[in-house]
C-alpha angles and dihedrals in degrees: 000000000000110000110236132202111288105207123242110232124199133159118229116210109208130346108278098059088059088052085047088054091050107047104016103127086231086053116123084222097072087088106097091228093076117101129170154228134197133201144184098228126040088211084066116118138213093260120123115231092257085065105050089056113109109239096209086060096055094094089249105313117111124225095277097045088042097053093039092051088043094057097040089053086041093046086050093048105041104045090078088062095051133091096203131022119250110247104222143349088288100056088049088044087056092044103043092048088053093054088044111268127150106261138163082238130105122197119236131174130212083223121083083202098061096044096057080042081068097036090061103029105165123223142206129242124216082246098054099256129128098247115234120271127257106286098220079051126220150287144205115220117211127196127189121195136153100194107068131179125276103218098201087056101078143342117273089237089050111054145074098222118113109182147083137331140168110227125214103257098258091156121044077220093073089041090051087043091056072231133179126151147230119224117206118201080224124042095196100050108091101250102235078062083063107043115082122225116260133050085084099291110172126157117200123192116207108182126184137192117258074247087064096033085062091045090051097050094047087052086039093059092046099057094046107258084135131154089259089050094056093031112038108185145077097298096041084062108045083053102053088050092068094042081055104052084043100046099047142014110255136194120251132218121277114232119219 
């Protein structure tokens, strides 16, 4: 039986030790093949969002049909509210994870920042107050390779790679994400299970408390990983707008 990539798990206590992990000059992220994941809660698993469908409530397609009849509709949609078309299945994959599809895709970034950006992603209640976070608190994933995928060598539905790939960037939001994925065979196989030992394959796990999580997003905040920053449209503002009159006291504008 191959032998596949067993995750490292450690707990950070506060948030600087996180940043000390990250940029220390003894840290083993220095190396530039590191790149990294956050999520909200350190139970999440790396399954991409295709896999964690249900297939008996699918109304009785199972997970291929349903991802290949969610793209076409998605392809046939989407095309009117593009300037350019997308050259091949990669390029819609990318596009339709970053808009919110199931996909067998997960999104990475090549910015520690940014993932625990994601990891603690405030919210906004009705009322205009920052919801609580999770309360298992959160984790950043991060996944070090040297062998990454070459895009114009295959289609993402016919091949039995699982790793790594930089996508053209279709979305400023992956522009503004420092973003690239990871595509999995099998969508509902954890993908450390997929991914072989050698060329340099490694998975470490860093959780944090939803204590941390709150002191993370407040830094965060402070040092500009905000929601305009990693989604840098219309949307991405407004939003931010509402996380910062609920974050911080501001100054308002003197009438003359």
């Amino acid at each position: 039986m191959k032998k596949t990539v067993r995750i490292k798990t450690t707990a950070a206590k506060s948030f600087m030790d996180i940043l000390k992990q990250f940029s220390s000059a003894e840290s083993y992220f220095n190396c530039g093949h590191w790149v990294f994941r956050g999520v909200r809660d350190k139970r999440h698993l790396l399954i991409p969002t295709l896999g964690r469908l249900d297939e008996k409530k699918l109304n009785g397609l199972t997970i291929a049909a349903f991802e290949e009849e969610a793209l076409n509709r998605f392809r046939l949609r989407a095309t009117s509210e593009l300037g350019y078309k997308p050259k091949d299945n990669w390029e819609w994959l990318a596009l339709a994870q970053h808009h919110g599809l199931p996909t067998r895709l997960l999104d990475w970034t090549t910015s520690p920042l940014t993932a625990l950006y994601f990891a603690t992603k405030p919210s906004v209640c009705v009322d205009g107050s920052l919801q609580q976070c999770n309360p298992s608190g959160g984790a950043v994933y991060a996944f070090h390779t040297c062998g990454y995928l070459n895009t114009e060598d295959f289609d993402p539905f016919h091949t039995e790679a699982n790793g790594l790939f930089y996508p053209l960037h279709v979305s400023k939001r992956i522009t503004g994400q420092y973003g690239l994925f990871s595509i999995q065979t099998d969508p509902m196989t954890e993908l450390q299970d997929l991914l072989p030992v050698g060329t340099g394959n490694q998975i470490r796990k860093i959780t944090f408390s939803a204590k941390v999580a709150r002191e993370i997003q407040h830094g965060l905040y402070r040092l500009g990983i905000r929601h305009e920053s990693v989604f840098p449209d219309c949307d991405g503002y407004t939003y931010d707008i509402r996380v910062g009159l609920a974050t911080s006291h501001c100054h308002l504008r003197q009438k003359n």
